[in-house]
Structure formats: structure tokens, C-alpha cells
C-alpha positions in Angstrom: -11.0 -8.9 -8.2 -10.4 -12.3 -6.3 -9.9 -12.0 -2.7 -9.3 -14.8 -0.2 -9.3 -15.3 3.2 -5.9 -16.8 4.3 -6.3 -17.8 8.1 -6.5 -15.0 10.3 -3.9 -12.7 11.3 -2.8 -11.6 15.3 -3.5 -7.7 15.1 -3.8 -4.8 17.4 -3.3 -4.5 21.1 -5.3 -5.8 23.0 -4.4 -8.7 20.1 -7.3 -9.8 18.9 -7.9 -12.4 15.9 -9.6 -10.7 12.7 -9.9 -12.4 9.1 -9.2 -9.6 6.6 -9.4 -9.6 3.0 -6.0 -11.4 1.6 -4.9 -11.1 -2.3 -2.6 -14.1 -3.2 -2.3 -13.0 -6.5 -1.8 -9.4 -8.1 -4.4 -8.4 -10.3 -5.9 -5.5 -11.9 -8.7 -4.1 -10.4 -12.0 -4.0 -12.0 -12.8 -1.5 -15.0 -13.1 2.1 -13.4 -11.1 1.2 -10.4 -8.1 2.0 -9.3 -5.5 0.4 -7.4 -2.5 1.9 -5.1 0.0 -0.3 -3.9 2.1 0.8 -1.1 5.2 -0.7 0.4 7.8 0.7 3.3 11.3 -0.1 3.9 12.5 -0.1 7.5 16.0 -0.4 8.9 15.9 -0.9 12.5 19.6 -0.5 13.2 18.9 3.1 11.8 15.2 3.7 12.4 15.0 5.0 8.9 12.2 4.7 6.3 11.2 5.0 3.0 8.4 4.0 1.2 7.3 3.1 -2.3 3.6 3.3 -4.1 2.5 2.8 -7.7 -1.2 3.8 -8.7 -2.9 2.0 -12.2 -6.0 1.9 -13.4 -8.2 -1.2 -14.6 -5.8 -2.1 -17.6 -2.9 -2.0 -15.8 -1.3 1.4 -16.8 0.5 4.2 -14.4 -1.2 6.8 -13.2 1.4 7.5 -11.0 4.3 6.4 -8.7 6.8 7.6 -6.0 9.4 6.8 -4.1 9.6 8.9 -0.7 12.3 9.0 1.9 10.0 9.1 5.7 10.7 10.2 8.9 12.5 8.3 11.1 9.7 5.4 12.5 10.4 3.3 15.7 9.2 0.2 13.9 7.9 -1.6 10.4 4.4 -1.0 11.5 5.0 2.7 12.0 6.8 2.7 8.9 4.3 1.0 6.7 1.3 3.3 8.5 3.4 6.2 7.5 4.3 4.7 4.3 0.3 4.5 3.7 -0.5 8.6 5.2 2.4 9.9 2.9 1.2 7.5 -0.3 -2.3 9.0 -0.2 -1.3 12.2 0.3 0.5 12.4 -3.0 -1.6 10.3 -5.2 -4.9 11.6 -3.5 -5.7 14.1 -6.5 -5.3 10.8 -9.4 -8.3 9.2 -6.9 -11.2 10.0 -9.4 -12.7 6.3 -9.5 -13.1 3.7 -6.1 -9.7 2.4 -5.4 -8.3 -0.2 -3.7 -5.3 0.2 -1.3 -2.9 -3.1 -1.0 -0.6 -3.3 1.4 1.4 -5.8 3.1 1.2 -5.2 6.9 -1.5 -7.3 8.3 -1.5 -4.7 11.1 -2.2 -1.5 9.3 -5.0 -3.1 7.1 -6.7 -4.0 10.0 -6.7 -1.1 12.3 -7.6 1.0 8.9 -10.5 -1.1 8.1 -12.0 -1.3 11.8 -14.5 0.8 12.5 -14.0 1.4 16.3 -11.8 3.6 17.7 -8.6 2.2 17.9 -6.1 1.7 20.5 -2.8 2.1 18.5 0.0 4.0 20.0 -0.2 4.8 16.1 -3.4 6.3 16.7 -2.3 10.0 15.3 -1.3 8.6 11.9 -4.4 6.2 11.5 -6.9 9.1 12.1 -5.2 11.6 9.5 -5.6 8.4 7.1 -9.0 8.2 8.2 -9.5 12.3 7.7 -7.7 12.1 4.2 -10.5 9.2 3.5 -13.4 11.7 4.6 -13.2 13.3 1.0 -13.3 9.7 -0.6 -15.4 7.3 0.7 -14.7 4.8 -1.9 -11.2 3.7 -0.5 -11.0 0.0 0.4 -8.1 -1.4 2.4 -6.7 -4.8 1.9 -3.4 -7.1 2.2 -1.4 -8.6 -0.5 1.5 -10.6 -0.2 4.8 -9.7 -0.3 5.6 -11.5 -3.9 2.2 -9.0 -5.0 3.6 -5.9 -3.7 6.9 -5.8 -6.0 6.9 -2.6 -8.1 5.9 -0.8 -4.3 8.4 -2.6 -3.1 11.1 -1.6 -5.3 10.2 1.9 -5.1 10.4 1.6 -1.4 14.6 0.2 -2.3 15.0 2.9 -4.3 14.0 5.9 -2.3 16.6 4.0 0.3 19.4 4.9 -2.2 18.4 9.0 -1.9 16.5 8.4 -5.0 13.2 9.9 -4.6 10.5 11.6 -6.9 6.8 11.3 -8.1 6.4 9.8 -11.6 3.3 10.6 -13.5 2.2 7.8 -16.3 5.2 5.9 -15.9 7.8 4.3 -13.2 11.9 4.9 -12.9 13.6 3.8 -15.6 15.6 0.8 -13.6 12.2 -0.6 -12.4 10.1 -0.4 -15.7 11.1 -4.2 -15.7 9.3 -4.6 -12.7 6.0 -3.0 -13.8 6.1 -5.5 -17.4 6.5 -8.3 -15.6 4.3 -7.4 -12.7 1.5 -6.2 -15.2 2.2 -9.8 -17.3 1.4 -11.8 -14.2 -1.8 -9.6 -13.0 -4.1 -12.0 -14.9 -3.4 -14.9 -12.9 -6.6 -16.3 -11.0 -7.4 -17.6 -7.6 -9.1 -20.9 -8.0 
């Protein structure tokens, strides 16, 4: 796994400055690892939500994937928080190995991986996070960028269009594109 530290992000009120773990590069997680990428999708004009999240093991393949429609949220940190909570719900059972949770919100990553207690008006959804992490202490938090967090993504777009499910060993049809080339680039290495 190659992580970097990309200059440090504005997070939290009171905002403070925290470096947290950055990938610039999708990747597979080590062998007996896991990794869940989790994306939302957030209209403003409508407050709605929907979020997307793919699970794969250390060679890359599905475990599984969803595409959920959310509540409505009053933001895109809301959304991607809730996006996270409703994720791990559904893939929690698949968690057998240590996994590694990338998401894109600076924000989220940060208030899950501090250890004090936090100050969030999303306080409520970061604590049932934190409870759903109680039965597995081998969850680790970090951001990806945008351009890692694709298939996620996608899934996100698609539970948009009313078209939501859970997908063991595989992805939607339309988006299995996504996963090939996603998978083809997950070698790539951080020099």
C-alpha cells in the first residue's frame, strides 16, 4: 500500500490543520486485506443523496458493491458521513480480513480517524460509525482522490437514476467497464 502525505487539509470546527493519510493512486490493498471504497452524490438544489461503495480483496476482485439512495443530507459532508454509516452497514458481514476504507472527503476521514471526541454537528452519525467499528477493530480510514474513487463514484450516479441494489462478486453491468479499467490501473506506484 503507498500512502502520501499531500499538504494538510482545513478540517473540523474549531478548523484545525491535520495531515492525514492521502492515496494518489488506486491500488490494491495488501494480500488478506480488504478495501471499501465509498463515494456520495449530493445535489444541493434538492438536498438529495445517494451513495456508492465497492468492496475487493487483495487481487482486485468483488466481494461486493451497492448503490444506495440516502436520506435527504443538508450538505456533501453529511452526505459523504452518511454515505460511509450506510456503506459499512451493508458490507460489514464481507469484513473477515483488516480493511481499508477510502474515501474522498477530507472532512469525514479526519473526524473518523481522531481519537477525541468530536465536535461535529455530525456527531450522531460519526459515533454509530465508531459503534459499527467496535466489532472490528481493524478498520483503517483514509482519503483518495477523486480520479481513485471512480467505480464508488459511479455507483453513487447510478443509485441517482433510482437504480439501487447490493451486488455480490460482481458490479452493474453498465459499470463493469469501470471496475477493468480501475482494476488495470491499481498497479500504478507512488514514487
Amino acid at each position: 500500500m503507498h500512502t502520501s502525505f499531500v499538504g494538510e487539509f482545513i478540517v473540523g470546527f474549531p478548523y484545525r490543520r491535520v495531515k492525514i493519510p492521502v492515496h494518489t493512486q488506486d491500488h490494491c490493498p495488501p494480500e488478506a486485506r480488504l478495501k471499501l471504497n465509498i463515494d456520495a452524490n449530493f445535489i444541493r438544489s434538492t438536498e438529495m443523496a445517494s451513495a456508492g461503495f465497492i468492496l475487493r480483496n487483495h487481487a482486485g476482485s468483488i466481494l461486493l458493491s451497492g448503490s444506495l439512495s440516502l436520506p435527504t443530507c443538508s450538505d456533501a459532508e453529511e452526505a459523504e458521513a452518511t454515505a460511509c454509516l450506510q456503506s459499512l452497514r451493508n458490507s460489514l458481514s464481507c469484513l473477515h480480513f483488516p480493511t481499508l476504507v477510502e474515501l474522498d472527503c477530507a472532512e469525514v476521514v479526519a473526524s473518523l480517524n481522531r481519537g477525541d471526541k468530536l465536535l461535529s454537528r455530525l456527531h450522531f452519525i460519526y459515533v454509530e460509525i465508531k459503534k459499527l467499528m467496535l466489532s472490528d477493530t481493524n478498520i483503517v480510514f483514509c482519503k483518495t482522490e477523486r480520479g481513485c474513487n471512480l467505480v464508488a463514484h459511479e455507483l453513487a450516479q447510478l443509485a441517482r437514476k433510482s437504480c439501487t441494489g447490493i451486488w455480490h462478486y460482481t458490479a452493474p453491468e453498465s459499470l463493469l467497464h469501470f471496475v477493468h479499467v480501475d482494476y488495470v490501473n491499481s498497479n500504478a506506484v507512488i514514487l
